[in-house]
N, C-alpha and C positions, 0 to 999 in steps of 0.2 A: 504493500500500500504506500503511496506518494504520501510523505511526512504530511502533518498537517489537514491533510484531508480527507475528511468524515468518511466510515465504513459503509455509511446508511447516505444515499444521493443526497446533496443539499437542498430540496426542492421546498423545503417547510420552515418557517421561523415557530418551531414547537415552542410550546409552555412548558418547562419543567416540572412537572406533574407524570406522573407515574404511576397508571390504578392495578391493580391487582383482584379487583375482585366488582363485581357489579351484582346489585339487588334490586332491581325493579328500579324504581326512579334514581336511584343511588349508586356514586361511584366511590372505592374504598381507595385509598391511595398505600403504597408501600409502609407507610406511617401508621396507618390505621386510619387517617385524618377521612370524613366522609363528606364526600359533594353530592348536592343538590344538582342532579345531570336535566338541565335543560336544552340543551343541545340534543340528546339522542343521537348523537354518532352524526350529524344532522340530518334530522329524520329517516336514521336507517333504525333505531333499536323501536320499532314501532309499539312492542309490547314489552319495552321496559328491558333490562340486562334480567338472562340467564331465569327466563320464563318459563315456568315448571314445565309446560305441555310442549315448548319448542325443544327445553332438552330432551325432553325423553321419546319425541319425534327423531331427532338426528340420533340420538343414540340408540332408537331400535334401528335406524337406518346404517348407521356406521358397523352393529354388529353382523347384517346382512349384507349390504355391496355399497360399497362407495362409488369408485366412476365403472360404466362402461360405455363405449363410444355410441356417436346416434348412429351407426352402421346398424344398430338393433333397435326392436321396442326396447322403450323403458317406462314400465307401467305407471313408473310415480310423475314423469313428466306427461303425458296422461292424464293422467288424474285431475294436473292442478290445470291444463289445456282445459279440459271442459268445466272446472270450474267458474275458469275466469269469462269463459264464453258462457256458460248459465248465469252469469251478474255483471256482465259487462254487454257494450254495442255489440263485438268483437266476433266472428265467424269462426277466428285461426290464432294462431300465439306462437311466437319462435321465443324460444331464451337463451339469456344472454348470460354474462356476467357483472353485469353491471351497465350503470346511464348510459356513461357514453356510447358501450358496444351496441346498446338500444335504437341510440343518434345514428349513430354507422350505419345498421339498417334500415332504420325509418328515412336516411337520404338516399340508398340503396333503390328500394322498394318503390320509392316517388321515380326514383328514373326510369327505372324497367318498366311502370306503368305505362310512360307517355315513349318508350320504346317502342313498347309492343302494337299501341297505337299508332308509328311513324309519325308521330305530332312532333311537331317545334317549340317547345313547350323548357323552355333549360332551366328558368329562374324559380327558386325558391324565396319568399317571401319571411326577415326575420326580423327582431325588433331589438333595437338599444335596450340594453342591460339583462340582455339575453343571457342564458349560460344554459348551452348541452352539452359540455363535459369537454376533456382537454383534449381530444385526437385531432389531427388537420383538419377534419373533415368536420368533427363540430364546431373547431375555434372560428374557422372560416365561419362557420354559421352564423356566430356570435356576431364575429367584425370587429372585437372588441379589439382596442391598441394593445392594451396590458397583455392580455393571453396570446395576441397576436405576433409581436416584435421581435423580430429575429428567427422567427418557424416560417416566412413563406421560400419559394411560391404556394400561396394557398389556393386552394380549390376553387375551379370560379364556378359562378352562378348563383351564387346567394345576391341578395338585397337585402339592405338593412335598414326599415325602416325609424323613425321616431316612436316612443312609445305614447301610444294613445291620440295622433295624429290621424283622427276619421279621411281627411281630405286627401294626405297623403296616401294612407292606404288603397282609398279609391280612385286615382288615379295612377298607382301602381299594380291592382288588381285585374290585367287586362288577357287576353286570350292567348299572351306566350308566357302567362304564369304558371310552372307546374305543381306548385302549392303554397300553403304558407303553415309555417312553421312558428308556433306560440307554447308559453308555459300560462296555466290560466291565473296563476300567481306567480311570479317573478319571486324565487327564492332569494339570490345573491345576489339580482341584481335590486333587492330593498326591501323585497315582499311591498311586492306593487301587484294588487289585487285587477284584474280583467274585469271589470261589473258583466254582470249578465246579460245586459241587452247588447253591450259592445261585440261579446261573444255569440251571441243570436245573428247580430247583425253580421258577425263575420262568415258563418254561417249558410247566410241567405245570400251572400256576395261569392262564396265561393260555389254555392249552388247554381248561381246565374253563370259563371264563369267557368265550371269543370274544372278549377281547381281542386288537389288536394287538400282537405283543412288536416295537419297535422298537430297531435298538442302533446306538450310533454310534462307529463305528469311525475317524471322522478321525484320532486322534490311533496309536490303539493296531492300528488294518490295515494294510495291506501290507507285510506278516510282522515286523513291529514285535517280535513277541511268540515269532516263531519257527514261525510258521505264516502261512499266507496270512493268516487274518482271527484275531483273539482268541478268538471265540464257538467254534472247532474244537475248542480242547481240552477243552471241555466235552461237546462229540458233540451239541450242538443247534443247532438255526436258527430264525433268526427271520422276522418277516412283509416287515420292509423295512429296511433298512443305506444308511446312508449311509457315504460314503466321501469322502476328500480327500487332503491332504498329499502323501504317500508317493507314490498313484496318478502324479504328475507330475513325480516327483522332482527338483523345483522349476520346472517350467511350471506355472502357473496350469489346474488342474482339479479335477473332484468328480463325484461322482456319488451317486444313490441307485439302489442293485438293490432288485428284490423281487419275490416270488411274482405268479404273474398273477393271483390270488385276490385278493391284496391293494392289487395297480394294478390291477382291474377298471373302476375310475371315471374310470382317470385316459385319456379320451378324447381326439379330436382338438380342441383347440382349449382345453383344460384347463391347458393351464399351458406355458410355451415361454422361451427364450433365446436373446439376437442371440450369443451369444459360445461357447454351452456346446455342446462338442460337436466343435468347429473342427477343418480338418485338420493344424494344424500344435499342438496340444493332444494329439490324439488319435496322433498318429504318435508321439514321447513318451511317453503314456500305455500307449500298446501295445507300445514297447519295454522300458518296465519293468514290464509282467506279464511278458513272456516271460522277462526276464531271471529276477524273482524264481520265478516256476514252475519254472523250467530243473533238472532232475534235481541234486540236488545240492546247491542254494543254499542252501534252508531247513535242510539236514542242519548244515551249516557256518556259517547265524546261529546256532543251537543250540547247536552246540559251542561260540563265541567267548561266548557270552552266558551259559555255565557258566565259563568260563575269565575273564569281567568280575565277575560276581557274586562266584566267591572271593576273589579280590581285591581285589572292596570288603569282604567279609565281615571277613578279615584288618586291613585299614584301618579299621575299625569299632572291633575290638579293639585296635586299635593306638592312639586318639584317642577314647578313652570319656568324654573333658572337653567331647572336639566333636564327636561322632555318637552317635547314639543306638541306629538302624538301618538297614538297607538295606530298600528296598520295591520291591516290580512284578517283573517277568517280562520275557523276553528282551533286546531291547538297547532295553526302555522301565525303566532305572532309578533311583529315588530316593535321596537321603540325608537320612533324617529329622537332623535337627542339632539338636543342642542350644544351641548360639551361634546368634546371627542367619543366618538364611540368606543374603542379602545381601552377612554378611561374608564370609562363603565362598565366594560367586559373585567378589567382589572379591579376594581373595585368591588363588583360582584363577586368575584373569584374569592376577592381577600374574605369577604363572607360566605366560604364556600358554598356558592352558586354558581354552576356554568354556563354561562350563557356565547351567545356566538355570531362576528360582525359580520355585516352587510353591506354592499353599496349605499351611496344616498343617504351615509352618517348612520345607521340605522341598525341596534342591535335584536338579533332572531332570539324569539322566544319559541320552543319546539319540544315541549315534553312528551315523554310516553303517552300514547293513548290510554294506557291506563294507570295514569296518575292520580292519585284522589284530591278531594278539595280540603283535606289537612295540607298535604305537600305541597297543594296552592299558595295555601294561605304562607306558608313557610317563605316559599318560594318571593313571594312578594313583599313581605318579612324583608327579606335580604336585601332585595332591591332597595325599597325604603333607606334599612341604612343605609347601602351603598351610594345612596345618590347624595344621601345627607353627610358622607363623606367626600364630597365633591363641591357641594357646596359651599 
């Protein structure tokens, strides 16, 4: 090893923190020292760390077969296929291991579409303070300078437009568009919520145009938002979804669903994974649809996710020197700040709470869906001080 230079790539400015052990909303550090984990891995631990029914999912799976190639059935990938098609738009489901490889097919899939059709169709449609994950093919998506700089040539054919520019979108929305490509909440890039008629309207414009509407749900599905997917509360669907995070409630998985219309192309030998798919991914993945489907569940992210909100709301008005407002929708929420966001992640920390930054000054609040409104209340607890040590 080159003196001086780290065994582990440099790609992260980590937090000296070190857990050893996780409990449901709770991370234990080498010390014993315990945090308040609102982050969720950012929204990948969706049922909280080391959830009695996900371990003993992977571990009857581990004791039977870990990988074998998609050269064969694998009954568990199966399994959680038709589940996601019995609760979702979705006709079909490829998996992945994760957002980004999701991104890679979902821009994949949009091209063989208007291939197979002989259309002219090259541009996809994407929005400022976008993020689907760091491959060329997503950063290109993004456009963003920061993830961008120094990795092209990047891939052409994206557009990038402004976010929440009606005017612009519909004079870029025109018949050489081969889709557009949206998060219905903007994770990182602020938790900038999509209202429902925007997304209606987006919608009804790609319907007029034979666009694809693509939306990526990594950050903000599996009931993130208090429903299975984000795009619900609006009453529409779109052509193809990608998925991640949440799905695996911290096993490595993703997936894209979508219409058969719009994986028409995607044929044998079209696109494939040594890893995506696996049955010890998929037993996992399939224990937490069931859990989050299960009569009841999403009733009670709802209610916790009205009872977090006031609470920040309150907090809001309680520290108008250091917040500004609250943003997003079920237990995906923001504190735009008016002090450095940074400090606040840091000050939080110092009261073991973990919370985690965002574009647009703005710190992500993301607890376990099943967090109770003790650890709410805790949680906001923290905050309070932390901001009154900022003050």
């Amino acid at each position: 090893m080159t003196a001086q230079f780290p065994a582990v790539l440099p790609t992260y400015n980590r937090i000296p923190l070190a857990f050893r052990r996780g409990e449901g909303a709770w991370l234990i550090e080498e010390n014993g020292a315990r945090y308040l984990d609102f982050t969720s891995g950012i929204a990948v631990n969706a049922l909280g760390h080391a959830h009695p029914a996900l371990v003993q999912a992977l571990s009857e799976q581990a004791n039977a077969l870990w990988h074998v190639s998609n050269l064969y059935e694998i009954p568990a990938q199966a399994k959680l296929a038709d589940a996601l098609v019995e609760h979702t738009f979705a006709d079909t489901a490829f998996f992945t291991n994760s957002g980004t490889e999701a991104a890679e097919l979902a821009i994949k899939m949009v091209r063989k579409y208007w291939f197979e059709k002989a259309a002219n169709r090259p541009t996809i449609l994407t929005f400022e303070g976008a993020f689907h994950g760091r491959s060329t093919g997503a950063i290109a998506a993004a456009g963003s300078e920061k993830m961008t700089k120094g990795f092209g040539p990047l891939m052409p054919g994206f557009k990038v437009l402004p976010w929440g520019d009606h005017d612009a979108l519909r004079a870029a929305l025109d018949d050489t568009v081969a889709a557009v490509m949206i998060e219905p909440v903007q994770g990182e890039g602020g938790i900038r919520l999509l209202p429902d008629q925007c997304l209606k309207g987006l919608r009804e414009l790609c319907n007029q145009t034979g666009a694809l509407l693509v939306l990526d749900e990594v950050q903000c599905g599996m009931g993130r938002t208090g429903r299975l997917f984000a795009h619900e509360w609006a009453g529409v669907t779109p052509d193809i979804m990608m998925v991640a995070k949440g799905i695996g409630g911290g096993f490595p998985l993703g997936a894209v669903l979508a219409t058969a219309n719009a994986a028409s192309g995607m044929t044998a030998g079209t696109h494939g994974s040594t890893y995506g798919g696996n049955p010890l991914a998929c037993a996992v993945g399939g224990k937490v649809v069931e859990i989050i489907t299960a009569d009841g569940f999403l009733d009670g992210v709802r209610h916790k996710a009205g009872f977090l909100r006031q609470r920040l709301e309150a907090l809001v008005s309680a520290h108008p020197d250091i917040f500004e407002a609250v943003r997003g929708t079920g237990l995906m929420l923001g504190l735009k700040c008016r002090c450095p966001n940074l400090d606040l992640v840091k000050a939080a920390q110092a009261q073991f709470l973990l919370t985690v930054p965002a574009a647009d000054n703005v710190v992500r609040l993301l607890p376990p869906l099943t967090i109770t409104e003790d650890e709410i209340s805790e949680a906001v607890a923290r905050l309070d001080l932390a901001a009154s040590s900022l003050s």
